[in-house]
C-alpha positions as semicolon CSV with decimal commas, in nm:
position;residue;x (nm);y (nm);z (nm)
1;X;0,000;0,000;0,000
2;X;0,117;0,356;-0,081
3;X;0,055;0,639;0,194
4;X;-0,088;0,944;-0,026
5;X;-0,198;1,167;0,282
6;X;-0,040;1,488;0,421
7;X;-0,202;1,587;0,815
8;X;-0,079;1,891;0,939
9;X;-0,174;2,174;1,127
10;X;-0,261;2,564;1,021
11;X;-0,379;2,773;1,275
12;X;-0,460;2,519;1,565
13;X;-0,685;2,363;1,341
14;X;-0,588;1,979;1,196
15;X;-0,619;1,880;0,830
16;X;-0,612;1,594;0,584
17;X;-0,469;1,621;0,226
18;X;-0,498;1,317;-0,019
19;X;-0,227;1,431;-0,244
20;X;-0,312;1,176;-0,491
21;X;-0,683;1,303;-0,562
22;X;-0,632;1,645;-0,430
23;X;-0,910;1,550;-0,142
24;X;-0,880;1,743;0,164
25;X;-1,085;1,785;0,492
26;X;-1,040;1,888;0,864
27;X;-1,029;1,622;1,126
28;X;-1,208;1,609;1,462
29;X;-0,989;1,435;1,706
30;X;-1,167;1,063;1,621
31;X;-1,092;1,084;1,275
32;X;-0,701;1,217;1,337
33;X;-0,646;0,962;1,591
34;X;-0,794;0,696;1,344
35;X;-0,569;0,764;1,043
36;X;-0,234;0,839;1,281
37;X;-0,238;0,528;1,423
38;X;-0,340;0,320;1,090
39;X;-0,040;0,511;0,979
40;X;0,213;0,409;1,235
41;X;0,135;0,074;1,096
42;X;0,230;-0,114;0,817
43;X;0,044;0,030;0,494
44;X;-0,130;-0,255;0,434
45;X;-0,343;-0,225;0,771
46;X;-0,546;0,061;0,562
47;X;-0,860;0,067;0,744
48;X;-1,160;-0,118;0,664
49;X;-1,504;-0,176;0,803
50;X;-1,379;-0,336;1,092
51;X;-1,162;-0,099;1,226
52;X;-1,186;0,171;1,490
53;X;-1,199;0,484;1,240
54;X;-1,542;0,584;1,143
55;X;-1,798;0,549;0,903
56;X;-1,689;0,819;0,653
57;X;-1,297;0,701;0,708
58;X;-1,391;0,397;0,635
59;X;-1,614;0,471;0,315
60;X;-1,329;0,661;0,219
61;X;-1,058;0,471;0,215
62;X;-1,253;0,190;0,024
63;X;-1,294;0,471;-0,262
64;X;-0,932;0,473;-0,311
65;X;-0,874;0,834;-0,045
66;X;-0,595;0,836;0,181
67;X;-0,433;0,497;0,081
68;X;-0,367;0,382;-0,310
69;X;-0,281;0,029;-0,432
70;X;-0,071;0,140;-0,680
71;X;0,238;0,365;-0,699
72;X;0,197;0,782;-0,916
73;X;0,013;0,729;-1,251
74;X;0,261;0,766;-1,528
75;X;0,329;1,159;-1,651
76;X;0,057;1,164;-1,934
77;X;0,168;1,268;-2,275
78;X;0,238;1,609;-2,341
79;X;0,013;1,758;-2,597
80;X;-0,127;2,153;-2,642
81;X;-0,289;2,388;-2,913
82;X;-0,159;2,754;-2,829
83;X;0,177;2,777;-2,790
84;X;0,365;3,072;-2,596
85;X;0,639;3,323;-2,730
86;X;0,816;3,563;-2,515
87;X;1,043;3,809;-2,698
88;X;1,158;4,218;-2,630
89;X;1,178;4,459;-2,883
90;X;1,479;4,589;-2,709
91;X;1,690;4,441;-2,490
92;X;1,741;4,760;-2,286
93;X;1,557;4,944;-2,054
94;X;1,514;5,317;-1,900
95;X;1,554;5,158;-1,526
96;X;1,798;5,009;-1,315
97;X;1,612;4,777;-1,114
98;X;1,850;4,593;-0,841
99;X;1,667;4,241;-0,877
100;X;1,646;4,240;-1,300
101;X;1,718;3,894;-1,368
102;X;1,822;4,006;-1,740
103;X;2,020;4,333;-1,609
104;X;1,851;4,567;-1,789
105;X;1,913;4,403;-2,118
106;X;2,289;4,310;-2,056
107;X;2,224;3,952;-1,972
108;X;2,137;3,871;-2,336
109;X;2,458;3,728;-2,589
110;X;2,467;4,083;-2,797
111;X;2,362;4,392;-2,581
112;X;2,111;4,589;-2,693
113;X;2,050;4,411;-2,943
114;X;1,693;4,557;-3,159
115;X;1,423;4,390;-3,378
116;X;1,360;4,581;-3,705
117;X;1,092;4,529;-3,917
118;X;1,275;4,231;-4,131
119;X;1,358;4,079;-3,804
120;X;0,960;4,079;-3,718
121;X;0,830;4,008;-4,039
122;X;1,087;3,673;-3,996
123;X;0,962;3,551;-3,681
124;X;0,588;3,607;-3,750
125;X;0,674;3,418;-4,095
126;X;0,887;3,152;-3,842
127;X;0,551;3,082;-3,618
128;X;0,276;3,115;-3,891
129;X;0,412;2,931;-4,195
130;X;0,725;2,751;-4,121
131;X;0,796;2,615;-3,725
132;X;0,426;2,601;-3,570
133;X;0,155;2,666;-3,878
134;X;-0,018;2,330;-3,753
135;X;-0,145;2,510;-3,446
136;X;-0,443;2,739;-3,399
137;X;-0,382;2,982;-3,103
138;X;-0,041;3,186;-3,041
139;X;0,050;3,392;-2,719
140;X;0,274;3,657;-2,717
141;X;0,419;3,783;-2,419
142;X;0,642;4,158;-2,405
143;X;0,751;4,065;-2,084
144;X;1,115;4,034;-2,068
145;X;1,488;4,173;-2,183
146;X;1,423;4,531;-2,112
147;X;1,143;4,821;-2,137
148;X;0,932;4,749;-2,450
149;X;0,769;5,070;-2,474
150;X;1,195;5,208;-2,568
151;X;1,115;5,092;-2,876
152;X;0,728;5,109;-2,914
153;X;0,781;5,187;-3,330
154;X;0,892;4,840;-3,378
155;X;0,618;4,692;-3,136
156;X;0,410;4,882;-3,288
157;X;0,478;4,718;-3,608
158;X;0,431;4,388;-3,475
159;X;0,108;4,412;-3,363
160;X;-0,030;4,569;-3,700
161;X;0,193;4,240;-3,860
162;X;0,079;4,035;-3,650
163;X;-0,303;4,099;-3,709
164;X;-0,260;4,071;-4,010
165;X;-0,109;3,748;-3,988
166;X;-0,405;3,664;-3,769
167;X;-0,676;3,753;-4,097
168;X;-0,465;3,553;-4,336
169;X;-0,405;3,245;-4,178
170;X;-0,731;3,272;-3,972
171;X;-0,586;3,260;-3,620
172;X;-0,659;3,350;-3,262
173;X;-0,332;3,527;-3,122
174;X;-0,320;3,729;-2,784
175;X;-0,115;3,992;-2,678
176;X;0,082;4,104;-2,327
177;X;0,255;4,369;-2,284
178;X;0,485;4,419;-1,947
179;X;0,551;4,770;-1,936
180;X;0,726;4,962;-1,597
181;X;0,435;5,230;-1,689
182;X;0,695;5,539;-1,756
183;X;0,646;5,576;-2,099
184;X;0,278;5,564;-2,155
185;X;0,143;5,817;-2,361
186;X;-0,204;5,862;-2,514
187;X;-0,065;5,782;-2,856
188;X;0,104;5,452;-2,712
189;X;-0,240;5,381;-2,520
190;X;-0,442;5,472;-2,827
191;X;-0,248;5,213;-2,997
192;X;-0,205;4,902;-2,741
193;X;-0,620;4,873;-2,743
194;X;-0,645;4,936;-3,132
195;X;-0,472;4,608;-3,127
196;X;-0,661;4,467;-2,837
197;X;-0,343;4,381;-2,631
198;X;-0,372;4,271;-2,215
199;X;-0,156;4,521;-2,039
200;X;0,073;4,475;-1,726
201;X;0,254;4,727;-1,509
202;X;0,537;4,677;-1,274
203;X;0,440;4,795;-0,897
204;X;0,587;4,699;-0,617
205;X;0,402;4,883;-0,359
206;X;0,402;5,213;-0,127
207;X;0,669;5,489;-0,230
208;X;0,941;5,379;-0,038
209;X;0,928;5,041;-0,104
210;X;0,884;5,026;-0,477
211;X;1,204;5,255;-0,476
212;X;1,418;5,032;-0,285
213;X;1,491;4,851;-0,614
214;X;1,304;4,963;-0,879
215;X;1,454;5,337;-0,985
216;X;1,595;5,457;-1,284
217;X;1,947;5,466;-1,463
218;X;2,094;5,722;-1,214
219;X;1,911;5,604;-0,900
220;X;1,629;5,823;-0,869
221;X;1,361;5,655;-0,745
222;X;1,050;5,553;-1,057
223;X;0,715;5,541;-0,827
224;X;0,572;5,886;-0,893
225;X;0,638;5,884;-1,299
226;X;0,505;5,461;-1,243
227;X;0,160;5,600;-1,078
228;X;0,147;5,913;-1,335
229;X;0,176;5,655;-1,591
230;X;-0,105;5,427;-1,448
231;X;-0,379;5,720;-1,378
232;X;-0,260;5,811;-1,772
233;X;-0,420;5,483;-1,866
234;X;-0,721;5,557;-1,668
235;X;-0,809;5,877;-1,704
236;X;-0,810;5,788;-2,079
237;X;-1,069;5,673;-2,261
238;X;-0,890;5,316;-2,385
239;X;-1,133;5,006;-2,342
240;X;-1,218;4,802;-1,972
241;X;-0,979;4,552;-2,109
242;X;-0,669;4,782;-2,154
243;X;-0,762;4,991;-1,879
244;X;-0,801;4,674;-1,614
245;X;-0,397;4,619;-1,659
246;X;-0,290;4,390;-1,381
247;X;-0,013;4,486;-1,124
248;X;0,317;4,249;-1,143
249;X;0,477;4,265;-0,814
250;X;0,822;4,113;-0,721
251;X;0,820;4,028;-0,375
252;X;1,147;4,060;-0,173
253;X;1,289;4,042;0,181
254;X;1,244;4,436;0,197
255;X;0,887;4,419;0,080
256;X;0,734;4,441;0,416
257;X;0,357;4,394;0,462
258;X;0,190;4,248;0,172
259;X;-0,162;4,375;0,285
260;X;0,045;4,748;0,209
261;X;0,103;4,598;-0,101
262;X;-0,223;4,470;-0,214
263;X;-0,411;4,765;-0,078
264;X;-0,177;5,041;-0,255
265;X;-0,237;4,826;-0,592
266;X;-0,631;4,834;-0,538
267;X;-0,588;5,227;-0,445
268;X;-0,423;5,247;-0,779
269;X;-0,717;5,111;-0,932
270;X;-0,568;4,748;-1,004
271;X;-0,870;4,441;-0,986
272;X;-0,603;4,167;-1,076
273;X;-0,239;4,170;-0,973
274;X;0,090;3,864;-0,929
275;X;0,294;3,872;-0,644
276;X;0,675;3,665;-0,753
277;X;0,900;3,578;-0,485
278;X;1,211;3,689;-0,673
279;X;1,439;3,475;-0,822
280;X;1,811;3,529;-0,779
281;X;2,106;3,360;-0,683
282;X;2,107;3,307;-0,291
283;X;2,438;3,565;-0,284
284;X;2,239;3,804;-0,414
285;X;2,158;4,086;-0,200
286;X;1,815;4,102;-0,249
287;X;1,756;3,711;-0,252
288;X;1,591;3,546;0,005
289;X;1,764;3,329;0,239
290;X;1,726;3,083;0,498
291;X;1,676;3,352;0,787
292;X;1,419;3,563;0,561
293;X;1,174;3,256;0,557
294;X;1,017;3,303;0,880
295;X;0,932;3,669;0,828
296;X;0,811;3,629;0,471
297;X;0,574;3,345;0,596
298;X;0,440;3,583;0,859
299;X;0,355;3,826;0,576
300;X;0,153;3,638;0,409
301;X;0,018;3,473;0,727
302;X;-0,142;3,842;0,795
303;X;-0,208;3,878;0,403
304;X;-0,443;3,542;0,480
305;X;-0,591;3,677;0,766
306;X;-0,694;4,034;0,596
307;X;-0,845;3,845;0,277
308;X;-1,086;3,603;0,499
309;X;-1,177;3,921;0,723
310;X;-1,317;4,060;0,393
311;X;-1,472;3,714;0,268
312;X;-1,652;3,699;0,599
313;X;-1,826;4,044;0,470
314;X;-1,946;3,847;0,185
315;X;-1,603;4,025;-0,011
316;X;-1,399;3,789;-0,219
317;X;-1,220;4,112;-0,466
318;X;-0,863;4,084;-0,238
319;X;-0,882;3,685;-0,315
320;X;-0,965;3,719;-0,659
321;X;-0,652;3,967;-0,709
322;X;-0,414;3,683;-0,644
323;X;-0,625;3,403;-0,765
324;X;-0,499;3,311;-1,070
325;X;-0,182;3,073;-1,240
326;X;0,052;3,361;-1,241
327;X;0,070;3,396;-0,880
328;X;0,341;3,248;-0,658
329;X;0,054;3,171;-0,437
330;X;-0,281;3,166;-0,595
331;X;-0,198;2,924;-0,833
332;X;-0,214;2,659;-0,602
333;X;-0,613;2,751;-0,532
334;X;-0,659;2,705;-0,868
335;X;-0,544;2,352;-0,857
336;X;-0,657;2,253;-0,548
337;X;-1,030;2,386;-0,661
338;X;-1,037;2,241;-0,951
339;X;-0,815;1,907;-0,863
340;X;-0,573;1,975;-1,166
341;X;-0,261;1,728;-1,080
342;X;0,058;1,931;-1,273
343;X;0,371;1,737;-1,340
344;X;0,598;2,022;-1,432
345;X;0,685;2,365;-1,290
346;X;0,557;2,513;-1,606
347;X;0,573;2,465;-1,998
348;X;0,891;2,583;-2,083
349;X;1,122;2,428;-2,362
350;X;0,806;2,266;-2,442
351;X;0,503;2,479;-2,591
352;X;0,639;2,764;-2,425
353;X;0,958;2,950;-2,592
354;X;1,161;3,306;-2,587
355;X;1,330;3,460;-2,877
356;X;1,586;3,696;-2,900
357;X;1,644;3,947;-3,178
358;X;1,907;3,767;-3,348
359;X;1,675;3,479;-3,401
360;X;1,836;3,260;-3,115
361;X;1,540;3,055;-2,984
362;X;1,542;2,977;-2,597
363;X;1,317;2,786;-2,319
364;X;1,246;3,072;-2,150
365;X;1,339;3,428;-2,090
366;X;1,553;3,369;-1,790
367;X;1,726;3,172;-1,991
368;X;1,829;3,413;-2,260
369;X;2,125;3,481;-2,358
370;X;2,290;3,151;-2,182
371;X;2,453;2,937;-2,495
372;X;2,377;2,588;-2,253
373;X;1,998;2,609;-2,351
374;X;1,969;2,750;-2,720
375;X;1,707;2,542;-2,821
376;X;1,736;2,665;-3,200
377;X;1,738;2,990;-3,463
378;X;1,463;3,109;-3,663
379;X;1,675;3,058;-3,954
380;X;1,542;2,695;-4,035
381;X;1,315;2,434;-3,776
382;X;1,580;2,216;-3,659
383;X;1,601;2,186;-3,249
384;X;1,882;2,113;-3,038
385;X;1,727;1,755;-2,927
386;X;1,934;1,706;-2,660
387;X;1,774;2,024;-2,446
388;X;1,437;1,983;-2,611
389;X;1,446;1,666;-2,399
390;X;1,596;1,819;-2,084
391;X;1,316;2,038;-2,021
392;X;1,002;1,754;-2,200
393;X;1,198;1,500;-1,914
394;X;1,211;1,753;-1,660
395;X;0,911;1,638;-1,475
396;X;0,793;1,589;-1,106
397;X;0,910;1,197;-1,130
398;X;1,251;1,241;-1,260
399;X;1,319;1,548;-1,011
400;X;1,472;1,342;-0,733
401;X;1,362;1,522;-0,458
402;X;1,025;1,681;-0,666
403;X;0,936;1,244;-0,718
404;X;0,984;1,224;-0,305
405;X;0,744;1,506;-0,209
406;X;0,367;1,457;-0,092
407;X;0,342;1,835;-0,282
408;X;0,485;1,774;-0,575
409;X;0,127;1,688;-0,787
410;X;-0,019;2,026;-0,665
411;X;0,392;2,217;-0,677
412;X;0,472;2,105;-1,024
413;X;0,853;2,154;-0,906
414;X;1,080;2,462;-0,861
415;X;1,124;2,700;-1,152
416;X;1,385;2,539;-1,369
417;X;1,580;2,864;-1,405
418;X;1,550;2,954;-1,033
419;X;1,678;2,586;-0,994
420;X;1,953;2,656;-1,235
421;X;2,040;2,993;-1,036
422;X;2,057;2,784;-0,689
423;X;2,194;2,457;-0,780
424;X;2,319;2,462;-1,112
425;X;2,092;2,229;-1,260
426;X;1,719;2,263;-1,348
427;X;1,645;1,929;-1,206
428;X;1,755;2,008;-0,872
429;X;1,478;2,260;-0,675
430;X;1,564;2,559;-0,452
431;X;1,502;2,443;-0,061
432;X;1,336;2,797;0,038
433;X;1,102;2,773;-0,302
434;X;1,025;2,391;-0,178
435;X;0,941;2,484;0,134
436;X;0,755;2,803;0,048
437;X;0,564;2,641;-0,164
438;X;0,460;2,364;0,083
439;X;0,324;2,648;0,299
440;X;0,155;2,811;0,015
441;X;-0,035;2,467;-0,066
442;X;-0,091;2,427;0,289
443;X;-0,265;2,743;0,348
444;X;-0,471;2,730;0,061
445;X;-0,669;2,408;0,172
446;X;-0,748;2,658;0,524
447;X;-0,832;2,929;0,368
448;X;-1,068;2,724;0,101
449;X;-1,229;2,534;0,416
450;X;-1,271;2,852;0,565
451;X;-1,453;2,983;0,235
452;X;-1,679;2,674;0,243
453;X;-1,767;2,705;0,632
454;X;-1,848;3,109;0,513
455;X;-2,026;3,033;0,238
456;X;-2,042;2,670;0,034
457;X;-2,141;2,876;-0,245
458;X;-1,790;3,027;-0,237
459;X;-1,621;2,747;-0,343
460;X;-1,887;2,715;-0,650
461;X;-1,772;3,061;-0,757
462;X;-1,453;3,059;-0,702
463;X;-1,389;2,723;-0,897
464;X;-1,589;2,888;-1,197
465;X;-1,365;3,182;-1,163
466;X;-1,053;2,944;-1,262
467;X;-1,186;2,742;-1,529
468;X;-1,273;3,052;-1,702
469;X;-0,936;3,182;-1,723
């Protein structure tokens, strides 16, 4: 018999996860006692109808819950229809933020480095009639290597190409644009929504905080020219879907109280927002490490506490900020609602790609710029098979420790290039991610019981919510 239950405790309160079926409960003390002591024995004592547990225990278990017969399913086959492309304009930027994974450009293999218009017009060609013509649904994502906006001509020019492209080939592409919010201008505005693009703006909270690390080339701090930029947008007269541009936070061990955080965004007029635990190498100065871990869990421990006090006033807008798969948090609602095992951290090297202006193809952005994972050029379709099958291996069951883990069907595994930062090797997770994200899945099964015991009609909504993104 194979254990596939998790008990542990949140808030003096005792719960139950089947990991297997994503089936969790609380336990009254007849029910804990029942399944600790059937598991200090061997597996194959699960209970039965003769045991001491009780009657729903028992029907339980004899559905397959808490106990299993037979070891992790196989990974199934990977298979999609839209596939993702992440690429900058420019790979330079107007700020100096302190945590920029791609150093304001600089970490790509030819600083600087600038589409054209033949450079576009070749990668739309690449993805539409060459490479990935066989699929129906493209995502593009302006989210990396620098400011986009720095050279919004050339963007600009993509998005006209690209709906074109769209028309001729009949396609369903979508558009997101990251932008630090400086360099909005009604003409730039005017423009995004003509080509119905989803907008994101860099915020990392209050004044003081946002310009700990995010300020511009000389130092100066970027928050007031960041908020001029974002009442800009809505003071304009740009469509709901432009205007309701989420906030992308980067949370580090200076961020302080998250609540600050979420309630500045929602002063700013933000409905939808990520918060990322940052990503740098653990000698970083703004990484976290082992002695941040205790305070950042406290932070969100109050963030928890402020978004049930408004869910007991029948208010579920601060959870619905952070509920969604972009979140470092409130993607693991999402599974847990709708009982979505995941096998891998996320879909890079697979249908998930970045590409630089010199045509270099790569899993990721992180990963730009880094020779070790050039997965190809857009100069012909070939792929370098051996780390095409680095990242389609790099699953939960061939990540040593990830295979180990009662989390690791909800986790999906440490970002690869995180993992890579840390360790040196995507296969091998980050400790402080593992463990923050065994937290994060454990308070998301409270605060979903807590939903139910509110309102069972919660937990209706909420799971709608999800599927619909």
């Amino acid at each position: 018999m194979y254990k596939i239950t998790h008990l542990f405790d949140v808030s003096e309160n005792r719960y139950a996860l089947d990991f297997r079926n994503m089936f969790f409960c609380r336990l009254d003390k007849d029910t804990e006692d029942a399944l600790e002591s059937t598991f200090s024995k061997d597996q194959s004592n699960a209970p039965t109808d003769t045991t001491s547990t009780t009657d729903l225990l028992s029907a339980l278990t004899r559905s397959g819950y808490f106990f299993s017969k037979l070891p992790d399913r196989p990974v199934p086959n990977f298979s999609y229809s839209t596939m993702n492309f992440s690429f900058a304009p420019v790979h330079d930027c107007n700020f100096a933020c302190k945590y920029c994974y791609a150093d304001g450009g600089k970490g790509t293999t030819d600083y600087q480095m600038r589409f054209d218009e033949n450079k576009i017009d070749k990668l739309l060609n690449y993805v539409y009639t060459e490479k990935y013509a066989h699929l129906q649904n493209y995502k593009f994502d302006f989210v990396s290597g620098g400011e986009p906006l720095l050279n919004f001509p050339i963007l600009e020019y993509f998005l006209k190409s690209l709906r074109k492209m769209d028309a001729i080939h009949n396609k369903l592409s979508t558009v997101l644009v990251v932008t630090n919010g400086t360099l909005l201008t009604p003409e730039i505005i005017e423009s995004l929504d003509k080509h119905d693009v989803f907008l994101g703006i860099s915020i990392d909270g209050t004044e003081p905080v946002h310009n700990r690390h995010r300020v511009y080339i000389n130092g100066e701090g970027t928050h007031k020219d960041v908020v001029a930029g974002i009442s800009l947008l809505r003071s304009s007269s740009a469509s709901s879907k432009l205007k309701d541009a989420w906030a992308m936070s980067v949370i580090t061990p200076t961020t302080g109280s998250l609540v600050d955080l979420m309630e500045t965004c929602i002063e700013l007029g933000f409905k939808r927002m990520q918060m990322q635990l940052i990503r740098e190498s653990r000698d970083h100065p703004v990484s976290f490490n082992s002695s941040d871990i205790s305070e950042l869990k406290e932070s969100y421990m109050s963030l928890f506490s402020h978004i049930l006090e408004h869910a007991e006033k029948g208010d579920l807008s601060r959870l619905k900020m952070i509920a969604n798969d972009n979140d470092s948090f409130g993607k693991f609602l999402g599974r847990l609602l709708l009982r979505s095992p995941t096998y891998y951290r996320c879909f890079a090297g697979k249908n998930k790609v970045a590409i630089t202006a010199n045509g270099e193809i790569y899993p990721c952005d992180s990963f730009c710029g880094n020779p070790e994972f050039v997965i190809g050029t857009t100069d012909n379709t070939e792929e370098n098979a051996d780390t095409v099958s680095l990242f389609q291996t790099a699953h939960i069951q061939n990540r040593t420790r990830c295979s180990k883990c009662w989390a690791r069907l909800i986790c999906g595994g440490d970002c690869f290039y995180n993992s890579y930062l840390i360790n040196g090797n995507i296969m091998e997770p980050d400790p402080i991610t593992c463990e923050m994200n065994r937290f994060f899945i454990e308070h998301a099964i409270h605060i979903l019981i807590k939903l139910k015991e509110i309102d069972p009609g919660n937990i209706t909504y909420l799971a709608k919510f999800f599927s619909l993104q």
